[in-house]
C-alpha positions as CSV (number, residue, x, y, z in Angstrom):
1,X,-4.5,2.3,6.8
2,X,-2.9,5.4,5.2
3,X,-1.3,6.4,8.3
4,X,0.2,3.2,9.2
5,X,1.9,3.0,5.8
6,X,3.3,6.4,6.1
7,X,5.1,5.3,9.2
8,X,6.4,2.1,7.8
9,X,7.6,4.2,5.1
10,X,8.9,6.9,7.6
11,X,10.3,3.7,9.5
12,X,12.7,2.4,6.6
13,X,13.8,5.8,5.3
14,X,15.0,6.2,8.6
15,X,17.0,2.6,9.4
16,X,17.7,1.9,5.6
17,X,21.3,1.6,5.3
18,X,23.0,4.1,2.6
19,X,22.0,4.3,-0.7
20,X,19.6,1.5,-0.6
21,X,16.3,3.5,-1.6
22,X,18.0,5.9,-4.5
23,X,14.8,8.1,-4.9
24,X,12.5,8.5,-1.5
25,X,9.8,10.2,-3.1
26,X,9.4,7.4,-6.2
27,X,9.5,4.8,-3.2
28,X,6.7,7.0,-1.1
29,X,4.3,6.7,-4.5
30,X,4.7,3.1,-5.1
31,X,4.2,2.1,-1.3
32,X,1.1,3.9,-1.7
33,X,-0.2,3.0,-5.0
34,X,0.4,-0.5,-3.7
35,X,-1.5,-0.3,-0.7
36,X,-4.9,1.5,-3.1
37,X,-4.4,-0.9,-5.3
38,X,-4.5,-3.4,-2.7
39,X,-7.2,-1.9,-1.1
40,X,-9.3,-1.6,-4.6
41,X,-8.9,-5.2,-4.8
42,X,-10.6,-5.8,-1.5
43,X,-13.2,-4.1,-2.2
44,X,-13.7,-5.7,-5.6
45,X,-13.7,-9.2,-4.1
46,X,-15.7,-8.2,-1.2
47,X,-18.3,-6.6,-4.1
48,X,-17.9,-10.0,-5.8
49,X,-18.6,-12.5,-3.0
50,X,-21.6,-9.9,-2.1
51,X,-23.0,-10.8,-5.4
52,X,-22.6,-14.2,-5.8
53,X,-24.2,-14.9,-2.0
54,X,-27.4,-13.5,-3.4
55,X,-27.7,-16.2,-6.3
């Protein structure tokens, strides 16, 4: 999971036109704090559904 974002991000740095992502590091942290929090969501529902199966 972590690798494929890394090359979606590595993907658009490199065919983004021109000033269109102003700070490449600020963009790398929120495409990955997207993708945990994403992630920590899944496994929060998953968690969720796990619990009310067993009632």
């Amino acid at each position: 999971m972590i690798t494929n974002r890394l090359r979606r991000y590595f993907n658009k740095m490199r065919t983004a036109k021109d000033g269109k992502i102003k700070n490449p590091k600020n963009y790398l942290y929120v495409s990955m704090r997207n993708m945990f929090d994403k992630w920590q969501n899944d496994v929060l529902m998953a968690e969720k559904d796990e619990a009310n199966n067993k009632n």
